[in-house]
C-alpha positions in Angstrom: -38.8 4.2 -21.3 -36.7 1.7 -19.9 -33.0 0.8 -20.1 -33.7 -2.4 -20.9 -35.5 -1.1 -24.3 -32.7 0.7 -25.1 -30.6 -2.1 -24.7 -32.6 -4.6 -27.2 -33.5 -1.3 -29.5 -29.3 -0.8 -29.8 -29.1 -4.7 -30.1 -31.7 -5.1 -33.2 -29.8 -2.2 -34.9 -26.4 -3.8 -34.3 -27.3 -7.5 -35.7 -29.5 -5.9 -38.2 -32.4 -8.1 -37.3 -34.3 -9.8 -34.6 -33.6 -13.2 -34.9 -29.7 -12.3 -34.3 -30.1 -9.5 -31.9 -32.0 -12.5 -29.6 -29.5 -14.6 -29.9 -27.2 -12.2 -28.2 -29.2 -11.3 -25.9 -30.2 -14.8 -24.5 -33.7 -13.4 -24.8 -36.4 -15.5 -26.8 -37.4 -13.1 -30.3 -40.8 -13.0 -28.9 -39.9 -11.5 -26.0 -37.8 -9.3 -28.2 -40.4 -8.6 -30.4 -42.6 -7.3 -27.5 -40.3 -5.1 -26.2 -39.3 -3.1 -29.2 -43.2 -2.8 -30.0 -43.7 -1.3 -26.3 -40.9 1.2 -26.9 -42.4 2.3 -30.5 -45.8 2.3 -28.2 -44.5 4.5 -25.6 -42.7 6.7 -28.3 -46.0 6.7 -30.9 -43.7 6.5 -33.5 -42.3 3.2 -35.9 -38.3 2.4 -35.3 -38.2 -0.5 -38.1 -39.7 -1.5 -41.2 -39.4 -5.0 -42.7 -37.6 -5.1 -45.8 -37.3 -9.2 -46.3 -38.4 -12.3 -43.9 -35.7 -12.2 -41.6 -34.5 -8.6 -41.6 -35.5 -5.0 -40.5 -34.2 -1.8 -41.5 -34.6 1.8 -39.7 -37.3 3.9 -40.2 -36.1 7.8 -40.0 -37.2 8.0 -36.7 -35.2 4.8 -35.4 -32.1 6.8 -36.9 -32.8 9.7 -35.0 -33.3 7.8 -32.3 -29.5 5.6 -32.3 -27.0 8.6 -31.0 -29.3 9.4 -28.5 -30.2 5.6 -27.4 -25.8 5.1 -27.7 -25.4 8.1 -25.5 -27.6 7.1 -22.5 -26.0 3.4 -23.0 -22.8 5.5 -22.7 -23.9 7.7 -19.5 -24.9 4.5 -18.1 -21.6 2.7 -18.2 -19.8 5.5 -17.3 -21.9 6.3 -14.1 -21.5 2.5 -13.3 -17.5 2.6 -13.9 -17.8 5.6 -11.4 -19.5 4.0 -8.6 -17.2 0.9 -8.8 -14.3 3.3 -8.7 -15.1 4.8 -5.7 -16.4 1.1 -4.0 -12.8 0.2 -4.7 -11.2 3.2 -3.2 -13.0 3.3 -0.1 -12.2 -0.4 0.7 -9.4 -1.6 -2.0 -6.1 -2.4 -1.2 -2.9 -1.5 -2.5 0.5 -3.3 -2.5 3.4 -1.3 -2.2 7.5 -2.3 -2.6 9.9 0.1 -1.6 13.8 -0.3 -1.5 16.2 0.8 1.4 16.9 3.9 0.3 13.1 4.4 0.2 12.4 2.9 3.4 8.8 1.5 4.1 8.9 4.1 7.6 9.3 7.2 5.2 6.5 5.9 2.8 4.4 5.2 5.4 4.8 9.0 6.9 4.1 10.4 2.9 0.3 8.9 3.0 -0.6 10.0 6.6 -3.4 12.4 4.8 -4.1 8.9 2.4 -4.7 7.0 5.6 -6.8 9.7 7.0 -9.3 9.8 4.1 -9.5 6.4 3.6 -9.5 4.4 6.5 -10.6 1.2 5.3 -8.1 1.0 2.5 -5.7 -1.9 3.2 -2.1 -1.4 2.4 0.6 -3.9 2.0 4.3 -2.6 2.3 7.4 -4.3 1.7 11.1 -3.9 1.6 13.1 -5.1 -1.4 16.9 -5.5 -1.3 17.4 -3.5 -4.6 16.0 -1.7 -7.8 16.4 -4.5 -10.2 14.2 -7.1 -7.8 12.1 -4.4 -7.1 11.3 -3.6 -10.8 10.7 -7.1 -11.6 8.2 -7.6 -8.8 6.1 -4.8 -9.9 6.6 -6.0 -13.8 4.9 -9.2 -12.4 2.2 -7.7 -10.3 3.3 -8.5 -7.1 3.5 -4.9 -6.3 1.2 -2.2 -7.7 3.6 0.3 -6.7 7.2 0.7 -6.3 9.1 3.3 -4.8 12.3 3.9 -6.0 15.4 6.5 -7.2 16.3 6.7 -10.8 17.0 5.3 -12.9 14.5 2.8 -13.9 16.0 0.0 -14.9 12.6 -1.9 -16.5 11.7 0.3 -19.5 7.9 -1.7 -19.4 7.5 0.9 -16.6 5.9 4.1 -15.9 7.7 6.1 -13.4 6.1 9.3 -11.3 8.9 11.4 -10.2 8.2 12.9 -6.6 10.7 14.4 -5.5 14.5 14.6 -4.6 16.3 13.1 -1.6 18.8 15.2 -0.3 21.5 13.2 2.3 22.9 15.4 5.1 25.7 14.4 7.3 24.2 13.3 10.6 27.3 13.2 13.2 27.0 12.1 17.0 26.0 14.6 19.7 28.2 17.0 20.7 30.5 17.1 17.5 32.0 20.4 16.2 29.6 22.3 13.8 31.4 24.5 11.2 30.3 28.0 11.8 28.6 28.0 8.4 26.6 24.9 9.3 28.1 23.2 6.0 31.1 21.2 4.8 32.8 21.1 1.6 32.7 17.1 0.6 36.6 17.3 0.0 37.1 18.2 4.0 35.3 14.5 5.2 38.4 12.1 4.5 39.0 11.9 7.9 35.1 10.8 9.0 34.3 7.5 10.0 31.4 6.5 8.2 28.4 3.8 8.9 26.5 2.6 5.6 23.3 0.8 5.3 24.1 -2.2 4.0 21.0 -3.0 1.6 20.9 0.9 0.6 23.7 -0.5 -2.3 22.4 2.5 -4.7 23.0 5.0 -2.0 26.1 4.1 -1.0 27.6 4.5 -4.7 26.0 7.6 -4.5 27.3 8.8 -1.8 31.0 7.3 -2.4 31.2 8.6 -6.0 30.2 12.3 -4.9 33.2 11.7 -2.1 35.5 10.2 -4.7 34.6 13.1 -7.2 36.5 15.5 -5.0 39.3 12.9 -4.0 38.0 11.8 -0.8 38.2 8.1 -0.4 35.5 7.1 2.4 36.6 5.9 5.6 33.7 3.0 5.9 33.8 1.8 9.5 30.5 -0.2 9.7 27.3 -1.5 7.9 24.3 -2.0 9.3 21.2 -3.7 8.1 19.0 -0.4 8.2 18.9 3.1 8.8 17.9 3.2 12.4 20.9 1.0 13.1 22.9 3.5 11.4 21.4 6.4 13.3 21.6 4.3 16.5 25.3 4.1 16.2 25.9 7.9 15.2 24.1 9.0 18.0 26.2 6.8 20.3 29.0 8.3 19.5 32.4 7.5 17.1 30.7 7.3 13.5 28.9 9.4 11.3 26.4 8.5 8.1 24.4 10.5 5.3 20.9 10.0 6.1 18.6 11.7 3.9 16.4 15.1 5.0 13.3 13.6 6.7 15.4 11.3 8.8 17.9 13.6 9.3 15.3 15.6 10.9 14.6 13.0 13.3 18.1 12.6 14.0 18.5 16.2 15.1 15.7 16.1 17.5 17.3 13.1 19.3 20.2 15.1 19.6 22.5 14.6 16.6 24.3 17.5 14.9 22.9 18.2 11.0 25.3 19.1 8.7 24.9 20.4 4.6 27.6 19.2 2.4 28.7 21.4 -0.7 28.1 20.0 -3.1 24.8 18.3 -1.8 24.5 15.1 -2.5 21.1 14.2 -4.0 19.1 11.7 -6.1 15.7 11.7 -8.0 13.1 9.4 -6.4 9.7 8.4 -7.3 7.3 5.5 -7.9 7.2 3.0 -10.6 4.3 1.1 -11.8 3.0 -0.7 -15.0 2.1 0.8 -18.0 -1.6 0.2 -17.9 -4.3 1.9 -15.4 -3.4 2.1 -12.0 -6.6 1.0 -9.6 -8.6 3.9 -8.2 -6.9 3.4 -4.7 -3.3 3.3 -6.0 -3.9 6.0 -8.2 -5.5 8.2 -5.0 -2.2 7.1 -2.6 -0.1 8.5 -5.3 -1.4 11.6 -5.3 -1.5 12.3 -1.5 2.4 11.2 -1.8 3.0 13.7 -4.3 0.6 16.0 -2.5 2.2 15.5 1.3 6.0 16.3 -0.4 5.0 19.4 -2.6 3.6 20.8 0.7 6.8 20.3 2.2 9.3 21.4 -0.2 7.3 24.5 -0.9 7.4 25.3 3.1 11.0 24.4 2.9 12.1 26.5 0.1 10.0 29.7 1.5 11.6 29.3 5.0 15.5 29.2 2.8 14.0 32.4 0.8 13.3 34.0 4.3 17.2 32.9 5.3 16.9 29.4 7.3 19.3 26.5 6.5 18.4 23.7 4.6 17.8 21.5 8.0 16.7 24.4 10.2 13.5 25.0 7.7 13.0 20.9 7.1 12.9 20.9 10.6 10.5 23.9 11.0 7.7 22.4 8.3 8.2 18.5 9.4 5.4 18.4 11.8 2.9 20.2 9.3 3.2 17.9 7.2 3.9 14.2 7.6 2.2 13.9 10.9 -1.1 12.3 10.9 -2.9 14.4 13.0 -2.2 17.1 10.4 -3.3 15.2 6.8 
């Protein structure tokens, strides 16, 4: 038996004749004909019986036949779905549009295990100015994927929630450390800060937490990204919030880590339209989810054993986000 059979068998049923069925087909009814008489052939049994000049009805054994003829059809089309799926996530591409606060670097470090499986996968990153543009782009397709906080301000979209960025206060080298190793947000009036100047959802963030305990911040320079901003802390004079995986990075090159209390924190995820992600986009956004999981689980066990905040980010960093550990 041949697909092909089943195909004209299903066809002849559907159009309720041959002379139709053909016509769909873009086969000649001859040719039609033949091959529905070499399936009843192979089978030894009748599937239609003529009941006028132009049209054929089932015999019992052609409507035993249909659900079983429908579900290899169906097995078919789902095997061939399959293998296109995976040709498209071993060589797709995916575009990607992140905001400041969720800078293209700390994307990039979420899919180290994506890039690891799937080499050949081409991804295109790009920084937005803020959520609204950013929203928009992805509502037209530019972008298959946007990272962003909440909220979301296009309602059209779907939106994965991934996690929580918590911002530390990152202060130059050799400042004074409260014993504790945090800071109640109503003791920073006197600090000098440095903003990042596109990161315009952050910075209300960060200024209405201060302003919620009377604090009005002491802005002292904006800079166009977050490595500016850390570049000036760690020279000395100004401090910033940067959030925990940067913050990190920041107390490796020397600059001391501080947790505020209250934290201040915002939901962030990725938004993307309402119908089917492509097999590649849909695979990146798992590993992202995947890669933070692994590291707030390793953060919250090292806080359960009795490490700070920073001291257990610090601790599982490595584990996860760096490539040669996927």
């Amino acid at each position: 038996m041949e697909l092909r059979q089943i195909e004209y068998f299903l066809a002849v049923v559907e159009h309720e004749g041959l002379n139709r069925a053909a016509q769909h087909l873009y086969v000649s009814q001859p040719a039609l004909s033949q091959a529905i008489q070499a399936l009843e052939r192979e089978l030894g049994v009748e599937l239609f019986q003529r009941v006028a000049r132009r049209s054929l009805a089932l015999t019992p054994a052609g409507t035993l036949l249909v659900p079983k003829a429908r579900a290899i059809l169906d097995d078919v089309v789902a095997a061939r779905d399959a293998l296109s799926s995976a040709r498209d996530l071993e060589a797709g591409s995916v575009s990607i549009g992140t905001m400041p606060e969720m800078s293209s670097d700390a994307v990039a470090s979420w899919i180290t295990s994506f890039r690891s499986r799937y080499p050949d996968v081409r991804l295109n990153i790009s920084e937005v100015a803020g959520v609204r543009d950013l929203c928009g782009e992805v509502v037209t397709g530019r972008y298959e994927l946007g990272f962003t906080t909440r909220p979301v301000p296009a309602k059209s979209l779907e939106f994965v929630e991934l996690g929580v960025q918590r911002l530390l206060l990152v202060m130059p080298p050799g400042s004074p450390a409260p014993p504790s190793g945090t800071l109640p947000l109503d003791a920073l009036s006197y600090l000098p800060l440095t903003i990042c100047s596109l990161a315009q959802r952050e910075n209300d963030r960060v200024a209405t937490a201060l302003r919620n305990v009377g604090v009005e911040p002491r802005l002292i320079a904006s800079m166009p990204n977050r490595h500016a901003q850390l570049t000036l802390v760690l020279g000395g004079g100004v401090h910033a919030f940067l959030p925990l995986r940067m913050a990190v990075q920041a107390r490796r090159l020397g600059a001391v880590v501080i947790e505020t209390d209250p934290l201040v924190s915002v939901p962030f995820g990725v938004a993307h339209r309402r119908d089917a992600l492509s097999p590649a986009a849909q695979e990146l956004v798992r590993h992202c989810k995947a890669t933070l999981d692994t590291w707030y689980a390793a953060i919250a066990n090292a806080q359960t054993d009795g490490a700070s905040l920073i001291d257990a980010a610090d601790a599982a960093y490595d584990d996860v986000h760096l490539p040669m550990n996927p």
